[in-house]
VOGU-3710 file (C-alpha; in Angstrom, 3 decimals, decimal comma):
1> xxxxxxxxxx> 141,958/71,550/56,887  143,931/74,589/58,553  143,839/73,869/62,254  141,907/76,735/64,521  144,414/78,298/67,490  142,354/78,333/70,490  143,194/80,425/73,465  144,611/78,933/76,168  142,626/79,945/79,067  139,798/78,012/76,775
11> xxxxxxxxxx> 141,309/75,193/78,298  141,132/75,139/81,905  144,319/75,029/84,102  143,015/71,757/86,356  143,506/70,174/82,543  147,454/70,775/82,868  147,337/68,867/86,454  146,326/65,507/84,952  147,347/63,225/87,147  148,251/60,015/85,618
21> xxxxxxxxxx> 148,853/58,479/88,852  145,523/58,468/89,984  144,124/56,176/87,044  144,052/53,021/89,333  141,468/55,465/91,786  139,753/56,459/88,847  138,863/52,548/87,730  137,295/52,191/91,097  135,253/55,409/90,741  133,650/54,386/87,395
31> xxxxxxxxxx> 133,600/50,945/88,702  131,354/51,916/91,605  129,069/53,353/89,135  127,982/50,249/87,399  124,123/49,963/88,527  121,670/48,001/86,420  118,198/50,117/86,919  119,037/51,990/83,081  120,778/50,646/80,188  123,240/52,022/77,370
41> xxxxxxxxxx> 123,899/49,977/74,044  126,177/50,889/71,323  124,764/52,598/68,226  125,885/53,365/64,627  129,418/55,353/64,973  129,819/59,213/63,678  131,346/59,370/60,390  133,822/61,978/61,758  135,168/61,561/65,392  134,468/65,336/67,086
51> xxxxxxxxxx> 133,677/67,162/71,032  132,465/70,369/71,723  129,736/70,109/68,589  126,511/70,607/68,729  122,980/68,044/68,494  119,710/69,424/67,790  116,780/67,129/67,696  114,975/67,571/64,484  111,089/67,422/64,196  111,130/64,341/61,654
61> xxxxxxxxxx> 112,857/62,266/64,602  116,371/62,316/63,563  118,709/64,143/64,971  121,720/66,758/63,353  125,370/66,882/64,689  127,440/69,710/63,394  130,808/71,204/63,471  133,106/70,181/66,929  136,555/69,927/66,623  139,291/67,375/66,601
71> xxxxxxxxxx> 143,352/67,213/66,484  142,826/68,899/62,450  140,762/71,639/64,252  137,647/73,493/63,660  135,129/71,284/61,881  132,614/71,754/59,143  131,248/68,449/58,750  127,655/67,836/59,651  125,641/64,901/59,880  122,122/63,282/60,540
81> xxxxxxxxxx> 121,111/60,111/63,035  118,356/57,618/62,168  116,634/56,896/64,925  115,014/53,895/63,370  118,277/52,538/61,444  120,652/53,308/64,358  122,617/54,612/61,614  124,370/58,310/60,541  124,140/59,391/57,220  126,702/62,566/55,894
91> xxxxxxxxxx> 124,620/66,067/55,837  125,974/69,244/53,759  128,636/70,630/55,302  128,588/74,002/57,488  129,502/77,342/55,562  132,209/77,791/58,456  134,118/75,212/60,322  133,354/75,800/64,066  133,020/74,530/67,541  131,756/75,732/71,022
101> xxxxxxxxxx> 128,655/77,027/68,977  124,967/77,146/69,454  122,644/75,515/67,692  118,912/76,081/68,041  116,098/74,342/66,212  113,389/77,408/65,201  109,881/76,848/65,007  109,910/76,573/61,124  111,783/73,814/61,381  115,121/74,838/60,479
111> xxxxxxxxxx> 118,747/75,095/62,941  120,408/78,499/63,697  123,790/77,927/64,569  125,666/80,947/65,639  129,359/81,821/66,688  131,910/79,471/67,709  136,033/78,943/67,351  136,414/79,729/63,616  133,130/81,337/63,069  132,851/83,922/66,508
121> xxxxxxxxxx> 130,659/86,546/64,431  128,659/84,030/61,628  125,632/82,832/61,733  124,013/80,448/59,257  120,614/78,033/58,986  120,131/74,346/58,196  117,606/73,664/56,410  116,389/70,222/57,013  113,962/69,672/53,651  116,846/70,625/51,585
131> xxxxxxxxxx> 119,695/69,866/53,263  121,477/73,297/52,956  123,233/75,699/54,869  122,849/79,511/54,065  124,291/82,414/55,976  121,827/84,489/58,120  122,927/87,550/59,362  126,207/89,032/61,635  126,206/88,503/65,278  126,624/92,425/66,716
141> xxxxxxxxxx> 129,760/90,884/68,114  132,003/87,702/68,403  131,166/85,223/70,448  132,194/81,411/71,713  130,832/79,832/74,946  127,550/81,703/74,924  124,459/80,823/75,201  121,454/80,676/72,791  117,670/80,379/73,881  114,642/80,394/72,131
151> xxxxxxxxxx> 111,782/83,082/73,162  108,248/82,202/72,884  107,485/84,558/70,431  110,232/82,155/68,231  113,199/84,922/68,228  116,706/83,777/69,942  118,456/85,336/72,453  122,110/84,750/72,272  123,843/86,206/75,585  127,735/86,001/76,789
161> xxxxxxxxxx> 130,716/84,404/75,966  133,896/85,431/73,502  136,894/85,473/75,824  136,353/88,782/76,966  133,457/87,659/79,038  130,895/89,616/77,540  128,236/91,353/78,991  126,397/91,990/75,723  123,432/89,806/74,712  121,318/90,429/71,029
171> xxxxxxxxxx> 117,956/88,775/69,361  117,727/86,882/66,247  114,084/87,479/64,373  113,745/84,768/62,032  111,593/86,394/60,152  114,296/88,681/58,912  117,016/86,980/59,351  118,580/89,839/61,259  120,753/90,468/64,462  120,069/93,505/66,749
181> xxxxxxxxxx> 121,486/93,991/69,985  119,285/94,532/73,266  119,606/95,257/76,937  123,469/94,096/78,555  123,951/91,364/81,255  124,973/92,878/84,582  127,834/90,765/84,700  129,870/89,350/81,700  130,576/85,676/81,469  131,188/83,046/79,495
191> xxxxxxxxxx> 130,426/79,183/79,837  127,218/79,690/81,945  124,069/78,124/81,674  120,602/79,619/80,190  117,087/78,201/80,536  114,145/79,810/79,540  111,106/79,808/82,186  107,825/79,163/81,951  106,716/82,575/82,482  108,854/83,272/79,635
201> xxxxxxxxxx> 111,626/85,112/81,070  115,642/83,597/80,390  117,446/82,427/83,964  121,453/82,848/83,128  123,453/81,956/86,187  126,889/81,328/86,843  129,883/81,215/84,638  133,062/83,122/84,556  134,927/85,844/83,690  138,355/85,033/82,829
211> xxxxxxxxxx> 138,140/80,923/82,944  139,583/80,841/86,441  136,636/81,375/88,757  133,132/80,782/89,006  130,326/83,213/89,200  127,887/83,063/91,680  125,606/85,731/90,305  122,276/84,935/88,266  119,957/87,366/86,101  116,742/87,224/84,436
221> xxxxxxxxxx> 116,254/88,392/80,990  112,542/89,939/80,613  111,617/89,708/76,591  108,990/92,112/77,340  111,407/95,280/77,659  114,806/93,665/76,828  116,584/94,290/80,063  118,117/91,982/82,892  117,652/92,118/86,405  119,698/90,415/89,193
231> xxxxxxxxxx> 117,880/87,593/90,981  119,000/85,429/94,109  122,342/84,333/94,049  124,059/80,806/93,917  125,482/79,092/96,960  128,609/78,013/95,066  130,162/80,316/92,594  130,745/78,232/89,191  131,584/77,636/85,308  130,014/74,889/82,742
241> xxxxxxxxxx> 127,580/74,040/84,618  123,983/72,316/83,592  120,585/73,505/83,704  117,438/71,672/83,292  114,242/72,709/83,417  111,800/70,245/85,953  108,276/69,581/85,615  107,381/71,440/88,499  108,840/74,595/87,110  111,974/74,622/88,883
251> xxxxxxxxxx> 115,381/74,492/87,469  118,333/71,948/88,547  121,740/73,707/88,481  124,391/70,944/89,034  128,618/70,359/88,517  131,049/72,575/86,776  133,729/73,973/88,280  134,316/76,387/90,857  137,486/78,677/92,419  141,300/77,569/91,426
261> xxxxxxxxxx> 139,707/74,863/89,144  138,041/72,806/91,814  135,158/70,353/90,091  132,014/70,543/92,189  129,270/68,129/92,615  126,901/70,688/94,254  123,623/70,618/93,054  120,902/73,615/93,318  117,375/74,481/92,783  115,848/77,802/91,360
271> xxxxxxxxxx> 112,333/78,941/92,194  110,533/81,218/89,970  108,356/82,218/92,416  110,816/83,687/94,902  113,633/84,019/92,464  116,022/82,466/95,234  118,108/78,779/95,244  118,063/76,388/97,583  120,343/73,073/97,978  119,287/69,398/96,958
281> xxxxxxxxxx> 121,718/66,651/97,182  124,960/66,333/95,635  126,121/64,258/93,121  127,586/61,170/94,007  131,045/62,628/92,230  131,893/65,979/90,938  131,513/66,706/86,793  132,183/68,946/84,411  131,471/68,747/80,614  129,261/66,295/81,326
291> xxxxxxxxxx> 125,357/66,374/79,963  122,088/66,578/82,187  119,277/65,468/80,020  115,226/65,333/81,027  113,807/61,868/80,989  110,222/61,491/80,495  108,801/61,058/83,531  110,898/63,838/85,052  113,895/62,373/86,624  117,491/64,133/84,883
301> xxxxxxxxxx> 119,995/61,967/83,708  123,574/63,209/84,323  125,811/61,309/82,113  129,977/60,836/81,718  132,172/64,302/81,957  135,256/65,152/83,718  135,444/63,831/87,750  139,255/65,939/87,924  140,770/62,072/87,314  142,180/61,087/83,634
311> xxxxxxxxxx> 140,170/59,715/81,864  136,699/61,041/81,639  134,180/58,666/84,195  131,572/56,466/82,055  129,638/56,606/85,393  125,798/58,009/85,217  123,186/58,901/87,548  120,116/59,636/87,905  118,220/62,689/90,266  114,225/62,280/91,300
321> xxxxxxxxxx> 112,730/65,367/91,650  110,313/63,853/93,760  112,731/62,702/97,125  115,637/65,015/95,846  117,996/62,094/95,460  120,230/60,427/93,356  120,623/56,319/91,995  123,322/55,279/90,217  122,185/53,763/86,967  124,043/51,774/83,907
331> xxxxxxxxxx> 127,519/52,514/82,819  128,528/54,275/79,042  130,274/51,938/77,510  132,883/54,502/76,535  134,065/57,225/79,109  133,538/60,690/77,786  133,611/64,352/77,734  132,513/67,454/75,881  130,166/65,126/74,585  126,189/65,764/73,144
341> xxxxxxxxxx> 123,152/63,740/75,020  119,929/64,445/72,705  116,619/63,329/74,010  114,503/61,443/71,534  111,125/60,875/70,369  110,934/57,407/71,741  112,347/58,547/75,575  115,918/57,367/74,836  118,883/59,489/74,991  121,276/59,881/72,393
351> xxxxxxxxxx> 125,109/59,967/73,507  127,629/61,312/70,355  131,443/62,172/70,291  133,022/63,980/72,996  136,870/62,906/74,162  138,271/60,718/75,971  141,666/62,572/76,893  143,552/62,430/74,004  141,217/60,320/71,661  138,279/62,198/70,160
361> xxxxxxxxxx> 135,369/59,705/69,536  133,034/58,618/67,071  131,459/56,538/69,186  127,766/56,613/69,842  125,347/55,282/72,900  121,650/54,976/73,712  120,402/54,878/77,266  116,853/52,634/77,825  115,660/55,049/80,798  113,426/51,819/81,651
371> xxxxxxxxxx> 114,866/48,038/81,560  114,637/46,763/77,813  112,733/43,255/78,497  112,535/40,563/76,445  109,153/37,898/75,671  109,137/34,585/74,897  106,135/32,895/74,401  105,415/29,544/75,196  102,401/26,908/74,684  101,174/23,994/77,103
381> xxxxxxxxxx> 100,671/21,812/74,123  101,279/22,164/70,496  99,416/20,612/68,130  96,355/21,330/70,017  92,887/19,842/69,519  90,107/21,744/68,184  87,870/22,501/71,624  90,800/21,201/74,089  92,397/24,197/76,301  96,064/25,664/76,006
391> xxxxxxxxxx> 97,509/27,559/78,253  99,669/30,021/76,690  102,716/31,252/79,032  104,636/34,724/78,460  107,842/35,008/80,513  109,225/38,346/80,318  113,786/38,321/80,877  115,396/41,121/82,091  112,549/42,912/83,043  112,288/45,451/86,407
401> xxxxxxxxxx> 109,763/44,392/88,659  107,317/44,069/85,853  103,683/45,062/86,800  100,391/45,229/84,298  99,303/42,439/81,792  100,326/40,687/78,877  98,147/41,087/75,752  97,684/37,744/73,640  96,683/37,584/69,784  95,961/34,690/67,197
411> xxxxxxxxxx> 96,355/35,809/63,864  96,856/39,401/64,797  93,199/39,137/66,709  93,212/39,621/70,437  92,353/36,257/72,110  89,790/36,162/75,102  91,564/34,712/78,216  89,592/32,475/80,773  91,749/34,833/83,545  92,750/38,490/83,248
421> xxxxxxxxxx> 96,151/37,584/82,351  98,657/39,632/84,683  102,175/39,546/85,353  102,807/37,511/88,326  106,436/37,679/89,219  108,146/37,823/85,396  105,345/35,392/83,641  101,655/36,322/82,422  99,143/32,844/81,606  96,093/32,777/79,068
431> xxxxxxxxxx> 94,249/29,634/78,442  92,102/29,918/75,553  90,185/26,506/73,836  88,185/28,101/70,696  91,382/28,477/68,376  89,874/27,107/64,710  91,291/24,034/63,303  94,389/24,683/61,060  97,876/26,565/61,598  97,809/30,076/63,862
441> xxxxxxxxxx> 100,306/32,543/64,590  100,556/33,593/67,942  101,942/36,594/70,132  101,840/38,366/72,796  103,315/41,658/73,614  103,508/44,315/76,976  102,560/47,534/77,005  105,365/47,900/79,599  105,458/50,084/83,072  107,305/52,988/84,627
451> xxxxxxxxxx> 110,182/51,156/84,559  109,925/48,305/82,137  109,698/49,263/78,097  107,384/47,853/75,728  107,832/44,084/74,612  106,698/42,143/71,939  107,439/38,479/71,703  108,592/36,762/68,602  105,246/34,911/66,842  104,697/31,261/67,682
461> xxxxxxxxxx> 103,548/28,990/65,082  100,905/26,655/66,165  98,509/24,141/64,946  95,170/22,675/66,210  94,189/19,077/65,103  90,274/18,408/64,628  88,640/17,062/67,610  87,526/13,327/68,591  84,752/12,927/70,375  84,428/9,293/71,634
471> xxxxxxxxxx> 81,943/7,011/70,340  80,507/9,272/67,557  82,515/11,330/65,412  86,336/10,296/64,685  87,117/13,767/64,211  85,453/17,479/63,870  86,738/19,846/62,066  85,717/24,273/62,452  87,192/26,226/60,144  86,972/30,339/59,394
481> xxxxxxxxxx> 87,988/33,514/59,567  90,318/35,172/62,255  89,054/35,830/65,551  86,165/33,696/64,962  86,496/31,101/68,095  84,834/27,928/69,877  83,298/28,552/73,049  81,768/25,377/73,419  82,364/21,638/71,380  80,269/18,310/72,437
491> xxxxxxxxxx> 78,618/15,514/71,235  75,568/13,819/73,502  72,642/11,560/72,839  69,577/12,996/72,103  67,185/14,025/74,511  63,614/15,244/74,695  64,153/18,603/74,166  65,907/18,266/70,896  62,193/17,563/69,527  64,053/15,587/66,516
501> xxxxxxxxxx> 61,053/15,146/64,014  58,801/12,525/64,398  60,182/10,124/62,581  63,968/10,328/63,218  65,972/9,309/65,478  70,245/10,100/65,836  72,120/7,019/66,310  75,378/8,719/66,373  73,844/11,507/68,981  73,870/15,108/68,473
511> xxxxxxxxxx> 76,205/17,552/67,705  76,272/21,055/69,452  79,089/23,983/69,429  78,807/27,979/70,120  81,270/30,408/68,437  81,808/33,872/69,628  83,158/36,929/67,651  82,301/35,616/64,040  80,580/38,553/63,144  79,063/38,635/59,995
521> xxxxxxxxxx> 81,590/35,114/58,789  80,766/31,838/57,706  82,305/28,948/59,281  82,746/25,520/57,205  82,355/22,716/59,612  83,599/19,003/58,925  82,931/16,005/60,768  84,653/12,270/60,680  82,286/9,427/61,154  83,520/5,937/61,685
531> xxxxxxxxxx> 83,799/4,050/59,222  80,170/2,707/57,441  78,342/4,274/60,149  76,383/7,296/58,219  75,032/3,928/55,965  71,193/5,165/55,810  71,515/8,521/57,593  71,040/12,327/56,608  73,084/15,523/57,576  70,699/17,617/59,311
541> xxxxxxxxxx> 70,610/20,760/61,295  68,745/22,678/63,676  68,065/26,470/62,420  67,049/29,010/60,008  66,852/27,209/56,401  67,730/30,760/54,911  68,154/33,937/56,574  65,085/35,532/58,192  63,044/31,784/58,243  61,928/30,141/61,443
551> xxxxxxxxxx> 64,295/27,722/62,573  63,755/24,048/62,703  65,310/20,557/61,779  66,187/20,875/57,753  68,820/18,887/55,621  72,058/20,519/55,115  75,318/19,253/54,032  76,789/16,755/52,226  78,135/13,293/52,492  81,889/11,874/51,282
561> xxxxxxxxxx> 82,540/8,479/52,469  82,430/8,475/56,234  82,632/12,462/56,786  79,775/15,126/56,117  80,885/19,014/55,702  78,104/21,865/55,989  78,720/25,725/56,575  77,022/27,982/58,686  77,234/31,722/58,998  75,937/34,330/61,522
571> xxxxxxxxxx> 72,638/35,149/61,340  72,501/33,340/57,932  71,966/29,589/57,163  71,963/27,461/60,045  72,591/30,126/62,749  70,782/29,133/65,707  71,549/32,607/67,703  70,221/35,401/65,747  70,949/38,600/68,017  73,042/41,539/66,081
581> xxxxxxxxxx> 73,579/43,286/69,322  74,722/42,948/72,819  76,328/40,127/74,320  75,502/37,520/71,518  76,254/39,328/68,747  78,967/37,375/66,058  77,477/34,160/68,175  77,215/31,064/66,239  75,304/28,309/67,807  75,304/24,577/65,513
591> xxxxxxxxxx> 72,962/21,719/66,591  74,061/18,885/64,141  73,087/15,302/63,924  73,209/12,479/61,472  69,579/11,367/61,100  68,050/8,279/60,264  64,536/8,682/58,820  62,059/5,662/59,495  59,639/4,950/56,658  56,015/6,750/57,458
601> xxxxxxxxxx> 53,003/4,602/57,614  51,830/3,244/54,520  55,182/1,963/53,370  56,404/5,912/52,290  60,176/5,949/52,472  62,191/8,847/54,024  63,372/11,137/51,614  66,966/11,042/51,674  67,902/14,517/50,744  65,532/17,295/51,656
611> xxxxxxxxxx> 66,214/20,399/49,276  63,085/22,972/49,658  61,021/21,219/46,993  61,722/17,960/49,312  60,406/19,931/52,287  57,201/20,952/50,565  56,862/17,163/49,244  57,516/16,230/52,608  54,689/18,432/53,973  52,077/16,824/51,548
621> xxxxxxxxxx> 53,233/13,127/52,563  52,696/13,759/55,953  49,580/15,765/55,760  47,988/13,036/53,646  49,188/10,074/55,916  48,017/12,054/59,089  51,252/12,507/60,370  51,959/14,876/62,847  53,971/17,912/61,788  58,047/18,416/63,087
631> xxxxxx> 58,005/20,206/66,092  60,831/23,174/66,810  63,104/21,902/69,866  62,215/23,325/73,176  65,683/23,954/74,038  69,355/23,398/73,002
//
């Protein structure tokens, strides 16, 4: 590829004073930087190694990187990050190799990219759906260093630059794909910063006019009659600075460089409202070509750049709108300059390219503005039994000062805790005791905090074993759908109130267990006798026979060897709770017991199995022998 001659005052004169003897000072400047509230990791590298290119966040997530240069020259070569791979795929290459461009993402969808070395009067779209470039248009004149801003009615202004320091600014209309020239800046500069305000007028301050000093003038751009008007001047004159736009409206001017190629770490804030600047504090070191990106929440991130030492610092830091300060945060792995940082959908900030003196890097970064936390999950016993309670611990590592709750889940169903479970000190509890017999998957995840992300922990595998309870049953077993649990499991003699019919009594005692959030399911319920003991006795259950029917004592279930299995769904067969709204809805409540049925007067025997026919039998027996009729429990 035929290299591009760049001009020399391009490259500022502090660049020839590189002072190689200050690298052991410059170790202890990034070294000093190293704080641990943020976090960078490495990400996929660029295909091409490049600095001064250009990153435009696209509105499918990913994010395009186009033209820069490296020691060939100019490049052409685009390409596209994957937020969700971490990866960069090859994009069609530029119609024009360039760098120091603009590129800016139109409302259609599609990237302008204008000017540049190689390219100072072409202009030319991306097309994202079709991965194309096509020419657009002739900038009214050439330009490299400029600025380009989108309007709100969707045209771009593109103001400044070339090496002429320009004062001549012109609008692209997308709609026509045409350039046209409009009112001139008051000054002409190059390598000065543009921001568009909320009232829709463009703020351009500073830069400089021959690449030796920096301007301290500013000027607003009014879309509404295409001419600029001078507005309160800067405190300290300067070139390549950033701009970035705060919450409240305000915009934080900060680094660059200043007279006889001094790098400055003043920082300033513009007010719309009374078009004048006023001082906030200073960054920790000077910068230039650095990158000053808006974290959600509204704190900047100033990352890497020049600090006047050799190499570039890997240092970044953070500014809070709120006290007007600045914290250190987490270290770039690689030190670098000229660089892109691109904002993405999911908060983080993508670092691409840039230099590193000589080098130019491929090298990519992502910075976590909160801690990235990890969660394990943890349980008090595992097997479990059926009714018993676990206590379920989340721990979260390398977590901030975590603060909210943990949510827990059993087979991708939340699970009810006995305790709200927050986050006391870096660990969140839930006992639970209703998990269904049989194998579970468990997790539990955080929603995370202002300075903690999200976390989800890896799922546990767990099992509950059927239940023993004593003297009677060897073993119970509750089986059903997901998010169906047991509130309530135990076994007790009969009493009084069960009004067991008249002639039955339950040797092995009675059965009882509530479920909660079984909705509409059917649970399938075994239980382990010892062995011989159901010799003579009859599964029976308390409720509705059918759906609908009165509830009362009625045979259901059936016998193998020493165990009986039954079913029983909500509001159905054997549902003792019947509500479909409020607080008992999806309730289950089970009275079993294992009958034995004395003979009735007269010699009749007790009819082993009761099907309905058997009831109705039943009824005759009894109403000819003057037996008294069942009676329905008085309470459970």
């Amino acid at each position: 590829m035929p290299s591009t001659s760049h001009p020399a005052h391009f490259t500022p004169r502090w660049l020839l004073r590189m002072a190689w003897g200050l690298w052991a000072m410059a170790l202890l400047f990034v070294g000093a930087a190293h704080a641990q509230a943020g976090l960078w990791t490495a990400s996929g590298d660029l295909a091409t190694a490049r600095t001064r290119h250009t990153a435009t966040l696209l509105p499918n997530g990913k994010v395009l990187v186009a033209g820069g240069a490296d020691a060939s020259g100019d490049l052409p070569q685009a390409e596209l990050y994957d937020p969700a791979t971490g990866t960069w795929a090859p994009a069609a290459s530029m119609l024009a190799a360039r760098s120091l461009h603009t590129a800016t993402l139109l409302p259609n969808g599609k990237v302008l990219v204008a000017g540049g070395f190689g390219a100072v009067t072409q202009a030319e779209l991306y097309d994202p759906d079709a991965d194309t470039w096509t020419a657009t248009g002739s900038l009214t004149q050439g330009r490299l260093a400029h600025t380009a801003t989108l309007l709100v009615n969707g045209s771009v202004l593109v103001a400044g630059g070339t090496s002429s320091a320009s004062t001549s600014a012109e609008i692209y209309n997308p709609a026509t794909g045409t350039w046209t020239a409009t009112g001139s800046l008051g000054q002409g500069r190059f390598y000065h910063a543009a921001t568009l305000l909320p009232g829709g007028k463009v703020l351009v301050a500073g830069g400089t006019p021959n690449g030796d000093i920096g301007l301290t003038s500013a000027e607003l751009y009014d879309p509404a009659n295409g001419t600029w008007a001078a507005t309160g001047a800067l405190a300290t004159g300067r070139y390549g600075p950033t701009a970035t736009l705060l919450p409240n409206g305000t915009v934080l001017l900060l680094g660059g460089a200043g007279a006889s190629a001094t790098f400055l770490n003043a920082a300033e804030l513009y007010d719309p409202a009374t078009g004048t600047w006023a001082g906030t504090s200073a960054l920790p070191t000077p910068r230039l070509f650095h990158t000053a990106s808006l974290l959600p929440g509204g704190k900047v991130l100033v990352a890497s750049g020049q600090t006047d030492l050799v190499p570039p610092t890997s240092s970044a830091v953070v500014y809070d709108p709120a006290t007007g300060t600045w914290a250190a945060t987490g270290a770039l792995a690689q030190a670098r300059s000229d660089h892109t940082a691109t904002v993405l959908q999911s908060g983080m900030v993508l670092a691409a390219g840039g230099n590193n003196g000589a080098p130019y890097l491929a090298s990519t970064e992502l910075y976590h503005p909160t801690a990235q936390p990890t969660l394990a999950l943890a349980a008090s016993a595992n097997p479990s039994v059926l009714g018993a309670s676990v206590t379920l611990t989340a721990t979260l590592g390398s977590a901030s000062s975590p603060t909210g709750t943990v949510a827990f889940s059993a087979d991708g169903m939340p699970l009810t805790c006995a305790a709200p479970p927050a986050i006391s000190g870096s660990t969140a509890t839930c006992t639970v005791s209703g998990l269904l017999v049989g194998a579970h998957t468990l997790t539990a995840s955080y929603a995370g905090d202002a300075s903690n992300s999200p976390a989800t922990s890896a799922p546990l595998a767990h099992t509950v074993d059927k239940a023993s309870l004593g003297t009677g049953p060897t073993g119970v077993t509750v089986s059903g759908p997901p998010g169906c649990v047991v509130g309530s499991l135990a076994l007790a003699a009969a009493a009084p109130a069960d009004n067991l019919p008249a002639n039955a009594t339950a040797p092995l005692g009675v059965l009882r267990f509530t479920a909660t959030g079984c909705a509409g399911a059917t649970l399938t319920v075994t239980v382990d006798y010892p062995a011989g003991s159901l010799a003579g006795l009859t599964p029976y259950k308390f409720g509705p026979a059918s759906a609908g029917a009165t509830p009362d004592w009625f045979a259901h279930g059936g016998k193998t060897g020493d165990s009986v299995t039954y079913t029983v769904t909500d509001n159905g067969t054997g549902d003792n709770q019947s509500a479909t709204s409020g607080p008992n809805a999806g309730v289950i409540e089970d009275p079993h017991a294992m009958l034995l049925l004395a003979a009735p007067p007269g010699g009749a025997q007790a009819i082993p199995t009761l099907s309905g026919w058997g009831l109705a039998l039943l009824a005759a027996l009894l109403g000819l022998l003057g037996a008294r009729g069942w009676r329905r429990p008085l309470s459970l």
